[in-house]
C-alpha positions in Angstrom: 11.7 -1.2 13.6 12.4 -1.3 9.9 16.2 -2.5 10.9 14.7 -5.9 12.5 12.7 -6.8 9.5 16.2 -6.2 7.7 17.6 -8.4 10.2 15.3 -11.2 9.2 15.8 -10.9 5.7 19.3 -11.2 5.8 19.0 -14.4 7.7 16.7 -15.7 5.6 18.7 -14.4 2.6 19.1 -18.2 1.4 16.0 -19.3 1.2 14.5 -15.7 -0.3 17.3 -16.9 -3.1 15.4 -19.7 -3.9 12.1 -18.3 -4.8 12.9 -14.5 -6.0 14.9 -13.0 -9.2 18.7 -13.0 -9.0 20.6 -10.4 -10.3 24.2 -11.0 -10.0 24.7 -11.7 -5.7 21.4 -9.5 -5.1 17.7 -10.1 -5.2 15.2 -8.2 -6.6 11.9 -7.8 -6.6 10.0 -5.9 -8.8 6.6 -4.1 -8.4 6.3 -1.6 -11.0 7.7 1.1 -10.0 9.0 0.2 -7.2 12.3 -2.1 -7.3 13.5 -3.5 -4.6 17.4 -5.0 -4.3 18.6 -7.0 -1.6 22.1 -7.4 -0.7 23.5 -8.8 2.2 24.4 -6.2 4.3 21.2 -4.0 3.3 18.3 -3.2 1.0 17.6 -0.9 -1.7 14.6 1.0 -3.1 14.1 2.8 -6.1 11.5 4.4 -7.8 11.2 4.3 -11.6 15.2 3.6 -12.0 16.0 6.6 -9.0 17.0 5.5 -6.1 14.7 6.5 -2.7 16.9 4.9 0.3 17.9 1.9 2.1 17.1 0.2 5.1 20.4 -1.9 6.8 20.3 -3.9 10.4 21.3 -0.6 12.1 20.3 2.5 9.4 17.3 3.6 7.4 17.1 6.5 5.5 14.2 6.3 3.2 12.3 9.1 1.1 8.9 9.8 2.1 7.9 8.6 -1.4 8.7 5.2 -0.3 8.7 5.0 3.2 5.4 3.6 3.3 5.2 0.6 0.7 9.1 -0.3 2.1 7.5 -1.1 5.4 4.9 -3.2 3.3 7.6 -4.9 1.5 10.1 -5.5 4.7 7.3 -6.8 6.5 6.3 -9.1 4.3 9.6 -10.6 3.2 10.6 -11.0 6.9 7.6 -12.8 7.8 8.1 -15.4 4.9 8.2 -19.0 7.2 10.3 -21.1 5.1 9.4 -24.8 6.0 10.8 -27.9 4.4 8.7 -31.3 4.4 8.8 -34.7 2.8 6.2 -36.5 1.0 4.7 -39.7 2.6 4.6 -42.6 0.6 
């Protein structure tokens, strides 16, 4: 389950680029003090600076520390809906 939000995120990799913090080629989101990092092939949790798994399109392995609030984050970054519009004049 946790390997299809990670699917969506990884298409959506782009767009997430465009409104969260770069570091280098990953993103990163920060919510003290919990960091995730997203690369492109998966994503990365840590924990005040110790790192507590990873969730890919085909593996997780997460600690029970932050299994919970992972599936909170991956949920909510794979449900962004990016939409592009124009103005009318």
């Amino acid at each position: 389950m946790l390997t299809d939000y990670a699917s969506k995120i990884f298409a959506s990799f782009d767009e997430l680029s465009e409104i969260l913090k770069k570091e280098g080629d990953n993103l990163v989101v920060e919510d003290d003090p919990l960091r995730v990092v997203i690369k492109r092939d998966r994503i990365e949790f840590y924990v005040s600076g110790e790192f507590h798994g990873f969730v890919s399109e085909s593996e997780e392995q997460l600690s029970e520390l932050v299994s919970e609030e992972a599936k909170l984050w991956l949920q909510a970054l794979a449900n962004l809906h990016f939409k592009r519009f124009s103005l009318r004049r």
